[in-house]
Legacy VTK file of the C-alpha trace (Angstrom):
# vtk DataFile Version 3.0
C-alpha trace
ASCII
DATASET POLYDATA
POINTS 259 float
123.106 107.249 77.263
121.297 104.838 79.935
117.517 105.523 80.552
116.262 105.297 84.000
112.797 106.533 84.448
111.843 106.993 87.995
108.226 107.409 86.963
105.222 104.738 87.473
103.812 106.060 83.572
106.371 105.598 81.192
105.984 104.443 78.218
107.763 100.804 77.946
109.263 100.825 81.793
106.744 102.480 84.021
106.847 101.441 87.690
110.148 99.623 87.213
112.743 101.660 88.512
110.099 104.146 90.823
111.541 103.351 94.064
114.927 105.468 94.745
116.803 102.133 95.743
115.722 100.348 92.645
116.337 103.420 90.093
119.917 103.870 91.835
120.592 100.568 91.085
119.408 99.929 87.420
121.571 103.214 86.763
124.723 101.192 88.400
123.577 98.373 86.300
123.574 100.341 83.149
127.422 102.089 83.882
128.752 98.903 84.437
126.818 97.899 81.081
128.694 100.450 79.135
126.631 103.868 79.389
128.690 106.736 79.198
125.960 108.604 80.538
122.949 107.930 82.862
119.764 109.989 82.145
117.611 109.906 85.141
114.142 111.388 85.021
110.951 111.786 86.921
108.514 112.840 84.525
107.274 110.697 81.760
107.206 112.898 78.118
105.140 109.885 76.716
102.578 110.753 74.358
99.580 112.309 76.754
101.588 112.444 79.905
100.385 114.271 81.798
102.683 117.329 84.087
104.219 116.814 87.134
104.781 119.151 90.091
108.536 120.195 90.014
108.624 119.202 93.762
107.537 115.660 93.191
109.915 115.676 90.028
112.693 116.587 92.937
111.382 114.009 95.268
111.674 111.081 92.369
115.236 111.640 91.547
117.381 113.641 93.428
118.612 110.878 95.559
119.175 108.782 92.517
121.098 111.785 90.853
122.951 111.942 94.171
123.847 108.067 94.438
125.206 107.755 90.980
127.054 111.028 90.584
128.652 110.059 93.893
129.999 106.582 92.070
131.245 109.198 89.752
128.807 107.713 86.975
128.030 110.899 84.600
124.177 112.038 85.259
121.940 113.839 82.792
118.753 115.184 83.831
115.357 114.711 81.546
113.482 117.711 82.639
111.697 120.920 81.112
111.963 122.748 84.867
114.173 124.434 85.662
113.906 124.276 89.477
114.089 120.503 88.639
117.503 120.862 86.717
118.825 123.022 89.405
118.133 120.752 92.027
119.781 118.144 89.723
122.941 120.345 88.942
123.411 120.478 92.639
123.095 117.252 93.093
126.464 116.521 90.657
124.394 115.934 86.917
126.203 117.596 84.476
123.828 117.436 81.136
120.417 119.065 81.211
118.637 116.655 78.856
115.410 118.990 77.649
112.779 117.955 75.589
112.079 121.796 75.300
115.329 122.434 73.810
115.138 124.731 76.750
112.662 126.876 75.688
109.807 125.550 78.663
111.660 128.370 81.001
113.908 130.945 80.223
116.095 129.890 83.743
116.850 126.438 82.079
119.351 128.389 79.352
120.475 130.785 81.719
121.280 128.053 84.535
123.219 126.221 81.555
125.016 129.108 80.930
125.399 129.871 84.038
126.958 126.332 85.774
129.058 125.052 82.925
126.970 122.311 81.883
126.182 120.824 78.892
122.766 120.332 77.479
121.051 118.300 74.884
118.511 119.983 72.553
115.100 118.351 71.715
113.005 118.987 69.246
109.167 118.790 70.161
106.318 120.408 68.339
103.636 121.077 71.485
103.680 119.358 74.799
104.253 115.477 75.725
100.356 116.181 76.748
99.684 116.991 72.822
102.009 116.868 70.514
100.638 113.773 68.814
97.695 115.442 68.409
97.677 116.827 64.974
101.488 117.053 64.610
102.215 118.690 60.828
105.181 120.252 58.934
106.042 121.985 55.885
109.166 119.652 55.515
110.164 118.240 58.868
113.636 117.387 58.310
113.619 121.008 57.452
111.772 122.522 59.777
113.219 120.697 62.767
116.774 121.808 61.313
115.637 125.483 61.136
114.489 124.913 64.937
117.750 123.342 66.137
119.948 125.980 64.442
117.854 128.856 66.510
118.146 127.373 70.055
121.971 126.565 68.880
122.374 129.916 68.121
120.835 131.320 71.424
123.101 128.949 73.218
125.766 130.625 71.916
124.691 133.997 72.330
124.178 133.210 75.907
127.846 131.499 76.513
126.952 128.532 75.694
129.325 126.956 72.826
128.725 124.011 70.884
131.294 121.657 72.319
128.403 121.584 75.491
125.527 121.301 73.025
124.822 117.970 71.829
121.110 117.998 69.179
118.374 115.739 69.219
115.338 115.968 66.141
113.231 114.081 68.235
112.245 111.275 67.217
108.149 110.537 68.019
107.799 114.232 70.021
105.274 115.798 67.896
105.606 113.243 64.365
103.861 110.837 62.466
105.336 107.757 61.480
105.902 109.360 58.329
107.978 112.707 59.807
109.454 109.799 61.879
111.311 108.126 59.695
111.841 111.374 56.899
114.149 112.685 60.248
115.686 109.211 60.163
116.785 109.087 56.717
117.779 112.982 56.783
119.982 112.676 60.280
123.327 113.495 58.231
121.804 116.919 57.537
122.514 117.574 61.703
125.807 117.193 61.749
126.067 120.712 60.188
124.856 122.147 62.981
128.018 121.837 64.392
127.585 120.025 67.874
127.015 116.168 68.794
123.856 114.221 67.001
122.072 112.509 69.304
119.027 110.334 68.696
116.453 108.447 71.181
114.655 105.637 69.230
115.131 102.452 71.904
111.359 100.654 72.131
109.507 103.624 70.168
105.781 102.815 69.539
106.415 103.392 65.482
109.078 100.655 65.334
107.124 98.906 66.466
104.113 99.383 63.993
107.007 98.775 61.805
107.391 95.288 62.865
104.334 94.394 64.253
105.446 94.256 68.029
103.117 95.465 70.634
105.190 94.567 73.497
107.861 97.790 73.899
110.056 95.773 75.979
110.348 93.177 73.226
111.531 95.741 70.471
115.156 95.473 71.342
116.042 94.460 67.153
113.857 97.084 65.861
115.656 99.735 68.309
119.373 98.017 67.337
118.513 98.416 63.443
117.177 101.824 64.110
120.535 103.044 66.138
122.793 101.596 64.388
121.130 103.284 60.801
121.437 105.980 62.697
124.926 106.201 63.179
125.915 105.477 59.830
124.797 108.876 59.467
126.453 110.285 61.754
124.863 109.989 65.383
126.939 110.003 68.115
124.832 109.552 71.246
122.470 106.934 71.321
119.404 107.561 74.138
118.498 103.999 75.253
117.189 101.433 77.492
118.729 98.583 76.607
122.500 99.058 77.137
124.466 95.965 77.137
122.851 94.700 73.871
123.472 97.821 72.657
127.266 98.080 73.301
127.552 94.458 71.679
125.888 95.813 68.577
128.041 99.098 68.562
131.167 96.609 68.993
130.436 94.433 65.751
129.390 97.645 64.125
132.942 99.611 64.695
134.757 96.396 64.010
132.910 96.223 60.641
133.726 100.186 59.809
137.164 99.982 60.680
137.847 96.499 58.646
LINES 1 260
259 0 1 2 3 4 5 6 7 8 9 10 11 12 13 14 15 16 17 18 19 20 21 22 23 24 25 26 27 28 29 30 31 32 33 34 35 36 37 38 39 40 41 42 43 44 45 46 47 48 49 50 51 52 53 54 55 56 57 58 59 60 61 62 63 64 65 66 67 68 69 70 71 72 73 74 75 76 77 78 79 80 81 82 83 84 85 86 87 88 89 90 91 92 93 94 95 96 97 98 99 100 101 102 103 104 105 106 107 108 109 110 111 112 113 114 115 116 117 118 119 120 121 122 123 124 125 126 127 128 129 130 131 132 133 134 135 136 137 138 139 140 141 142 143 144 145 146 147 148 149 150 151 152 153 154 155 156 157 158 159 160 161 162 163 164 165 166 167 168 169 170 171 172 173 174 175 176 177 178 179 180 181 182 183 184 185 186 187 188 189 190 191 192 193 194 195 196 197 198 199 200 201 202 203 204 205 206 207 208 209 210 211 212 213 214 215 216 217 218 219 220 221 222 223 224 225 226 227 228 229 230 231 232 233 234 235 236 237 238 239 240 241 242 243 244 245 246 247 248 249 250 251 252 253 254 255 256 257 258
């Protein structure tokens, strides 16, 4: 999954892709890279962000949703509104990609339900404006599981069935670098939830405290060690910025799995 962020305040590529014509084509870019998926958004879940409008959301990426779903490049949506993900749907994305785990709005599960899509489940403790706050757990690998198996099993109460679901523990939404990488070394306890593991560490802030890189743009190896540790246990969809390096990696790493 391809990140284009048609925001000017995200976190490592804020401003970049803000203009419709230069969002539409980084998300080209990034299908002809390899993505399977492009997720376009227009409002930044950084740390502190602050809300946007769900018109302006609209304005920011409904043309880009439009441009790539008419190359027939499959289009998520990263939005908590669900006049945003409407909009979206309508506009030919096919995966509402929800920090909320679509809890924000009521309408966001029932519009799932409702069009056929599919839908990946965050898990955030708070809002991008404070989870990182005061963020604590009891035991956050299991307390993010318990949270994951509810809104799994109130997407399929409502229709929903886990071959549309794919689940995300959310990595840095609401954690300390400590819950951070607990969820990391506890990501094969997902896959019994039944539906796709999916996992979005490209350029995070606590890799790199890790590796003592300020620059997020520069934390391509930290985000290649993290995703590929990742799918050794047992991700399957990778959220991330940096595609073609990424798809180079994943190559070498299948080779070596199937040797």
């Amino acid at each position: 999954m391809g990140v284009v962020n048609v925001t000017p305040d995200s976190f490592s590529d804020g401003g970049d892709w803000f203009r419709p014509e230069a969002a539409i084509a980084r998300g080209r870019a990034l299908a002809a890279a390899g993505a399977d998926i492009v997720d376009v958004g227009g409002e930044s879940t950084r740390p502190g962000a602050v809300e946007v409008d769900e018109a302006e959301e609209c304005r920011r990426i409904l043309p880009v949703v439009a441009a790539l779903a008419a190359d027939a490049v499959p289009v998520s949506v990263d939005t908590r509104h669900p006049g945003v993900l409407r909009a979206a749907l309508a506009a030919g994305a096919g995966i509402a990609n929800d920090v909320s785990a679509l809890t924000a709005d009521p309408a966001s599960l029932d519009l799932v339900a409702r069009t056929g899509a599919s839908a990946v489940l965050v898990h955030m403790q708070g809002t991008p404006g404070t989870m990182q706050d005061d963020p604590r757990y009891e035991d956050v690998v299991e307390d993010v599981l318990a949270f994951l198996a509810g809104r799994v099993e109130a997407c399929r109460a409502a229709g929903i069935g886990p071959e549309r679901l794919a689940v995300d523990p959310g990595y840095g939404f609401g954690k300390t670098m400590e819950h951070n990488l607990a969820l990391l070394r506890g990501l094969e306890r997902f896959g019994a939830l039944g539906c796709t593991v999916a996992l979005g560490v490209s350029r995070k802030a606590s890799l790199g405290r890790i590796s003592g890189e300020g620059d997020p743009k520069r934390r391509l190896p930290e985000s290649l060690a993290a995703g590929l540790f990742a799918l050794d246990r047992g991700v399957r969809l990778l959220r991330v910025h940096d595609v073609g390096e990424t798809c180079r990696a994943l190559a070498v790493w299948q080779a070596l799995r199937h040797a």
